[in-house]
C-alpha positions in Angstrom: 0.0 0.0 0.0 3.0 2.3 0.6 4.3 2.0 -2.9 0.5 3.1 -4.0 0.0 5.7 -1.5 3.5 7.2 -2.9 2.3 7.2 -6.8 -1.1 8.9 -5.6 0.5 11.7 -3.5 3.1 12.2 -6.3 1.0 12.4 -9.3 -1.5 14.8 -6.6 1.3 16.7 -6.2 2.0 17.5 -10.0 -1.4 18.1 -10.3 -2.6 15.0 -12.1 -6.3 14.3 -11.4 -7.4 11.7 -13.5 -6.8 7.8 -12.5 -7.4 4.4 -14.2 -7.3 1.9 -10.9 -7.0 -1.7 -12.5 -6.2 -4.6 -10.1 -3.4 -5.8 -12.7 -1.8 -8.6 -14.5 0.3 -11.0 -13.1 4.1 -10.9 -12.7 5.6 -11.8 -16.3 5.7 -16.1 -16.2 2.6 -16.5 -13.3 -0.5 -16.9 -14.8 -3.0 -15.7 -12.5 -2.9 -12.8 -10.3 -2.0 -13.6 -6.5 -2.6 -10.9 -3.9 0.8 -9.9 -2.1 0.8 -9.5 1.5 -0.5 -6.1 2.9 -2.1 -5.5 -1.1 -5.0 -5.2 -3.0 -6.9 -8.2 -3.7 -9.2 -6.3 -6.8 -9.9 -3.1 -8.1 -12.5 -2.1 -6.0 -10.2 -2.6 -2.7 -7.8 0.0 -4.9 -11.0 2.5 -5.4 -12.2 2.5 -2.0 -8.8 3.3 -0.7 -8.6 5.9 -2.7 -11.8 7.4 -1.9 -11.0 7.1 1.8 -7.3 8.5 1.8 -8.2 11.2 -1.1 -11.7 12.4 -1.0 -13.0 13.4 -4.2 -9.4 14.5 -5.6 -9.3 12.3 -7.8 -11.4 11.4 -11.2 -11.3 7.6 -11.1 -12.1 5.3 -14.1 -11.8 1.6 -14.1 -12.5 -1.6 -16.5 -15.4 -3.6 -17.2 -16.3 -6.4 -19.9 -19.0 -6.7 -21.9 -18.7 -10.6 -21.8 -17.6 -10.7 -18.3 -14.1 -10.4 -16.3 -11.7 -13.0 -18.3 -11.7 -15.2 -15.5 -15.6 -16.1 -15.9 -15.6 -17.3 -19.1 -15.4 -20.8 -19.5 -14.7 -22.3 -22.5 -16.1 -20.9 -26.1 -19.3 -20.2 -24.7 -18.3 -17.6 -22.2 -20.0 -17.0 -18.9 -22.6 -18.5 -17.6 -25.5 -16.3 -16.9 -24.7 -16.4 -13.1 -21.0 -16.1 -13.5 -22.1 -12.2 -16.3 -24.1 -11.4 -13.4 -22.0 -11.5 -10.6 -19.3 -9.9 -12.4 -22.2 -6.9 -13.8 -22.8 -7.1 -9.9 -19.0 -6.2 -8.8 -18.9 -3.6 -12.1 -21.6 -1.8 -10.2 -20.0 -2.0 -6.5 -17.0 -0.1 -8.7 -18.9 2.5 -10.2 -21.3 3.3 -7.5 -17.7 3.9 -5.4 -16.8 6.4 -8.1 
């Protein structure tokens, strides 16, 4: 969180409003993501911090899929109907924190 914390308060300090939170791709050779101790386990843990730390400072964008996150599609027929939903569900839960 410290090495987040530093990039928000640097880029607020040049004056840079405007931020993309993403939770992020895995480390070049893993291939799935793996919270690191003390981190961020999805984009939404990253938007609520900021909101908490920074208020309204900053304009905050983030992803979403129209066939659902990667990770619930399963096979050439993509989601299932519960799996689009409950991804739609945690779009929402990221938006409605913008």
């Amino acid at each position: 969180m410290e090495k987040i914390d530093h990039a928000l308060n640097t880029i607020k300090a040049n004056g840079i409003q405007n931020v993309l939170a993403l939770k992020g791709d895995p480390p070049h050779g893993q291939d799935k993501f793996v919270q690191v101790a003390g981190g961020f386990a999805c984009a939404l843990d990253l938007v609520q911090h900021i909101r908490a730390k920074y208020g309204d400072y900053f304009g905050i964008t983030v992803a979403g899929y129209p066939k659902a996150h990667p990770d619930m599609i399963q096979g050439d027929e993509g989601a299932t109907l519960e799996a689009y939903n409950s991804d739609l569900a945690y779009l929402k839960r990221k938006v409605g924190n913008l």
